[in-house]
N, C-alpha and C positions, 0 to 999 in steps of 0.2 A: 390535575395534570392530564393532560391528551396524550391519546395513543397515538405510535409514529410508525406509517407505514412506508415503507422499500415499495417502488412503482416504476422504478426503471432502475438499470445498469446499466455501464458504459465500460467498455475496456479496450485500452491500447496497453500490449505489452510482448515483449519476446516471444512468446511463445504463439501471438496472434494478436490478430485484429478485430474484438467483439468479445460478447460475454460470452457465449459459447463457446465459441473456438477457442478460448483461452479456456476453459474448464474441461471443455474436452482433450487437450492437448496434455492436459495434469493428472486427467483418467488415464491416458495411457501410459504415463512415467515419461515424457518425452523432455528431455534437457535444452533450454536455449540457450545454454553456456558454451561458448568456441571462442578462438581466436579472432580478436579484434581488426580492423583492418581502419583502425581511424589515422589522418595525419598528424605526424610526429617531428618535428623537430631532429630528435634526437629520441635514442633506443627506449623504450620500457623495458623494468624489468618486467612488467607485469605485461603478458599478450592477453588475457581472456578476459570476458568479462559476457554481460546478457543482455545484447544491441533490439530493437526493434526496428523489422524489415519493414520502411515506412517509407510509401513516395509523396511526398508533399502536393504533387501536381495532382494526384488522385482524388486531390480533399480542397486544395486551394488555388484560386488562379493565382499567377504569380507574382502581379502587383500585391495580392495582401499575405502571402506564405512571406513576402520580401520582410513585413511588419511584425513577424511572427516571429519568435526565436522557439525551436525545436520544442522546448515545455509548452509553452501555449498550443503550438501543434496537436501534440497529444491531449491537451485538457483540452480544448474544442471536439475534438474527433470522440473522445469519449463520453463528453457531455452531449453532445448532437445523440450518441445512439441510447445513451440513458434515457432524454425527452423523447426519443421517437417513441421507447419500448411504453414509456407512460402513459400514451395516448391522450394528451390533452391537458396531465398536471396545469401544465402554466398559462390555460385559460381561464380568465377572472382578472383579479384584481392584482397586478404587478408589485404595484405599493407593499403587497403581504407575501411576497416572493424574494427569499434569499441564494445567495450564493457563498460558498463556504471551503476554500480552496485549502490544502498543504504542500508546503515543497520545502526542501531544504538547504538547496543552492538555486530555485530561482532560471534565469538564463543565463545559465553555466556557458552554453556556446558561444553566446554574445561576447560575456567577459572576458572569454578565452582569447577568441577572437580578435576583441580591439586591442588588448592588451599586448598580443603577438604583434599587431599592427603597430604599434608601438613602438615596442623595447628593442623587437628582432629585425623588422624592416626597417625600421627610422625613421617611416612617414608619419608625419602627422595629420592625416586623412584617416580621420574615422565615421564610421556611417551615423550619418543624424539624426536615425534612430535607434543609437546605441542604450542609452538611458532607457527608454520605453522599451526595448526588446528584452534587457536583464534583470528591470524590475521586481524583483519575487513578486509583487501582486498581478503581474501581466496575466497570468494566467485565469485568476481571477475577475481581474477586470472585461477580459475579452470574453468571458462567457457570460457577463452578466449585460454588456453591447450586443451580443449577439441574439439574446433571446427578451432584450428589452427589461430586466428584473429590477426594481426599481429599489427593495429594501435593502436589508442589510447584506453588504459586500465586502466579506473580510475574510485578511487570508492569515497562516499559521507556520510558522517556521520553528518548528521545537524538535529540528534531527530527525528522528528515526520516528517519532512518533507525531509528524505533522500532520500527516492523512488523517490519521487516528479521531485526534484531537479535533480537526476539522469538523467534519462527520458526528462525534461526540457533543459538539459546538451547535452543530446545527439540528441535533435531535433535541436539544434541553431548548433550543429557540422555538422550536415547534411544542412540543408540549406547556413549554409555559404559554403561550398562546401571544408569540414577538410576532411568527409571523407562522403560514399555513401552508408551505411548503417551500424547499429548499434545495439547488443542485449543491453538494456536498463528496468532496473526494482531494483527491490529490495528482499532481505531478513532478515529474523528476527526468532529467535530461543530461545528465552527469559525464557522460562519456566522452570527456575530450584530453587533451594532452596534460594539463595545468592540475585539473582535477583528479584524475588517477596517480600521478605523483604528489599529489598530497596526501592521498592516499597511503601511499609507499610510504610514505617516510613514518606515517602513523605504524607502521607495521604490522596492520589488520586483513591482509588481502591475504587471499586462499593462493599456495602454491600450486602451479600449472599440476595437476596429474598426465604423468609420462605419457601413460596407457592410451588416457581417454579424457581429453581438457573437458568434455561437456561432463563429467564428472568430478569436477574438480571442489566442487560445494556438499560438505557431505555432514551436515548439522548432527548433532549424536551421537557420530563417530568417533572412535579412540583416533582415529588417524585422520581427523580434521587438520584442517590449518588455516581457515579462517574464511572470510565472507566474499563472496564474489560480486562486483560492481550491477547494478542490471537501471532500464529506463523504462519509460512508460507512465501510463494515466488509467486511471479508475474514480470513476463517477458516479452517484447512485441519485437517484429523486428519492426522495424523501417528502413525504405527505401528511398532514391530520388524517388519521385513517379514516376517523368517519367525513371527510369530504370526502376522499378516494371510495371510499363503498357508496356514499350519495350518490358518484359520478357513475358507479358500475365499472370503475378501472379493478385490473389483474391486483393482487397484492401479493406480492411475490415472498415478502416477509417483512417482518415487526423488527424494527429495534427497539429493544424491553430495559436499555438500562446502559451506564457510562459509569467509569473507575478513572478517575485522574488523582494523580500523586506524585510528588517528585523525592528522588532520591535523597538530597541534599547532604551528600556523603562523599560523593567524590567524582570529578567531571567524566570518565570513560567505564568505573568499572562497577558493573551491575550489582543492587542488594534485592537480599533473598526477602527482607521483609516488605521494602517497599514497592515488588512486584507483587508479593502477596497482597500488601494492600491495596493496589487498583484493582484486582480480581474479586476482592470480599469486596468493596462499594461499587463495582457492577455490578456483584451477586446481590445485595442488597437493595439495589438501584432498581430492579429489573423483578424483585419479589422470587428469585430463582434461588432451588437448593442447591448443593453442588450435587446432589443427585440427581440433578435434572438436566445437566452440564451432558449432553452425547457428543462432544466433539470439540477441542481446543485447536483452534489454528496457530501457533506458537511465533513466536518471535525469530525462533530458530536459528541464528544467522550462520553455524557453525565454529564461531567461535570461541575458544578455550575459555573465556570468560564469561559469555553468556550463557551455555548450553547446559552448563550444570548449575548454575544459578535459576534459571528459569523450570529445571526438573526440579529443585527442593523451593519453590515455590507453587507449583502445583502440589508438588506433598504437601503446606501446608496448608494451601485453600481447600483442596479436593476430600484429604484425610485416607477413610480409607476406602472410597468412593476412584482413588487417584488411579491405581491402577484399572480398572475398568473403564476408563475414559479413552479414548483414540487421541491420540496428539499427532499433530504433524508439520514440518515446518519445507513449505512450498518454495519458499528459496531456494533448493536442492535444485531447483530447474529454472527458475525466472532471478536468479540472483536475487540480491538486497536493492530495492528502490527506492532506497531510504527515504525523506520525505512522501513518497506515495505507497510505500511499502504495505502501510495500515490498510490505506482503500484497497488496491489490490487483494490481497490477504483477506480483507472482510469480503470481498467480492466472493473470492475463492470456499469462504467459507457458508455463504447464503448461498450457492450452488452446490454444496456439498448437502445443503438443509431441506433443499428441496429437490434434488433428485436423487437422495439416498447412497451416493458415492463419499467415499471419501477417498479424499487424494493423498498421497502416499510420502513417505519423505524417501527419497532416490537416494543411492550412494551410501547405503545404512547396512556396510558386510560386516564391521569390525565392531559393535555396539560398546560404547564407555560403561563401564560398569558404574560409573555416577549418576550416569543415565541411564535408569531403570523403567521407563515409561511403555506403554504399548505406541511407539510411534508410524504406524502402518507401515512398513520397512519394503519397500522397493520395488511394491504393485499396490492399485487404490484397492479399494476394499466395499463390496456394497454391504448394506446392512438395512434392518430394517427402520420404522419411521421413528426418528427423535426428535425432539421437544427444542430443545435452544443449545445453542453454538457460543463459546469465546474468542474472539480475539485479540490477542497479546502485539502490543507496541510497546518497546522499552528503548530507549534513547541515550543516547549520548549529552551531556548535560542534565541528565538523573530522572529526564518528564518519562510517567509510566502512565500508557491511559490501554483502555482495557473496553471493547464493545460486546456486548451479551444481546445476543437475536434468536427470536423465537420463530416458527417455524405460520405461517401464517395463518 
């Protein structure tokens, strides 16, 4: 099996535009979480949520943003700054070049959209690129047009954990030796009228905090109340490492290992074992002990159902290694992205690996006492140099995939 080297990263999200500026935005505790300002119909209860400040014209003319629906937007813009950081990955042979997308709704906008066009106006004029704008693979497909990749082209919708998966999808393609490098990530564009009320009625959404709505997501807390909507894209290149050292490209870090398993216990609410077990077949996957674990990026979402499910799950992968590990669940600030959630989150976390930060979970005065974990509580925290990082996706429909990267 081949080694799998991280060569570029891409990020669009709340909190910014780039892989930096989003990592550095989460070093200093800063919240994308406020009051929405999308068109409505008619009232939300829900006003907050985690928008990303994006002009389209900045990135596309406007015959092709026309073709675009808001997810592809962002999975373009953040595969474009993955490939740049690569410098050259996708020179060679195409045929051996993948792309590997997650999303969970796909082009949410679009359907909103036509759908409103529909029911609420009357007309029967809808734009005739409706189909191609909401396709969950759009995303996938326009970055693999855009940069010419001719192998495998496939995308992933399994909720919360489709980034994850993606990405997981496209390290085990490279190691087995399908294909020798791959863009792998996800996107999510949730934010519209249609969607947020579905959300509602699930009864998962964090209540507005009085005080301060960009605190309104506050995972680990006794006085949570659930997850906050957010958008965005995260992309990484991924490489056979020894072409990328052949080439003298950056390796910015190793993914050493994948954990997938599905709950098969019940469609929304999280098991303690079958989180556990995507973390022990990463840990296995990757040759890693849990003592070698310096940093779990969590699942987090804040709510009543995940947050202590997911702490006695690390009790049982970590042991008694569990409390000396740092955990932190970055949604505190950029919301739940659900289908890109994973990328992001791994993004967040390969940044954490290599410049000795960790980022913090925000909004953490009231700790659950179920939740007993050191979760770096409400500033990041530097520390000195560790070894490999976790990443936790757990989903709705019971998929649990799990990413283990080592430090390069």
């Amino acid at each position: 099996m081949r080694r799998v080297a991280v060569t570029g990263m891409g990020v669009v999200s709340p909190l910014g535009i780039g892989a930096d500026a989003f990592f550095e935005a989460l070093a200093e505790g800063r919240s994308a979480v406020g009051v929405l300002g999308i068109a409505a119909p008619r009232p939300l209860a829900t006003r907050i949520g985690a928008a990303v400040r994006f002009d389209s014209t900045q990135h596309f003319p406007a015959a092709r943003a026309r073709m675009l629906d808001r997810v592809s937007q962002f999975a373009l813009v953040a595969a474009n700054e993955a490939v740049g950081q690569s410098q050259g990955a996708l020179e060679g042979d195409k045929a051996r070049m993948g792309v590997f997308v997650g999303t969970g709704m796909g082009g949410a906008q679009s359907t909103d959209e036509s759908y409103r066009t529909l029911y609420e106006s009357g007309s029967d004029r809808i734009k005739p690129f409706s189909v191609l704008l909401a396709m969950a693979n759009a995303p996938c497909a326009w970055i693999a047009l855009e940069h010419g990749l001719c192998g495998p082209s496939l995308s992933y919708s399994c909720a919360c954990a489709s980034s994850a998966v993606a990405i997981g999808e496209a390290f085990r393609s490279i190691a087995r030796g399908d294909c020798d490098v791959a863009i792998a990530g996800g996107a999510e564009a949730p934010l519209t009228f249609g969607t947020i009320r579905a959300w509602e009625a699930l009864r998962t959404l964090a209540t507005e905090d009085p005080e301060d709505p960009s605190a309104s997501c506050k995972p680990f807390s006794k006085d949570r109340s659930g997850l906050v909507l957010g958008e965005g894209a995260a992309m990484l290149v991924l490489e056979d490492r020894e072409r990328a050292l052949a080439r003298g490209a950056a390796v910015l870090a190793e993914i050493a290992g994948y954990g997938l398993c599905t709950d098969a216990s019940h469609i929304t609410r999280p098991s303690v074992e079958a989180q556990a077990r995507a973390m022990r077949l990463a840990l296995v996957d990757s040759n890693l002990s849990p003592a070698q674990v310096g940093y779990v990026n969590a699942h987090g979402t804040g709510t009543e159902a995940n947050d202590g499910v997911e702490t006695a799950a690390l009790h049982s992968v970590l042991g008694d290694h569990a409390r000396n590990v740092p955990v932190s669940s970055t949604k505190s600030m950029h919301g739940h992205l659900l289908g890109a959630a994973g990328a992001l989150e791994l993004a967040a976390a390969l940044q954490a690996l290599r410049r000795r930060v960790l980022p913090p979970t925000m909004h953490l005065a009231h700790p659950d006492p179920a939740c007993d974990l050191d979760y770096v509580p409400n500033a990041s925290r530097r520390v000195p140099a560790f070894e490999a990082v976790l990443s936790n996706s757990f989903a709705f429909g019971g998929t649990d995939a799990v990413i283990a990267a080592r430090a390069a």
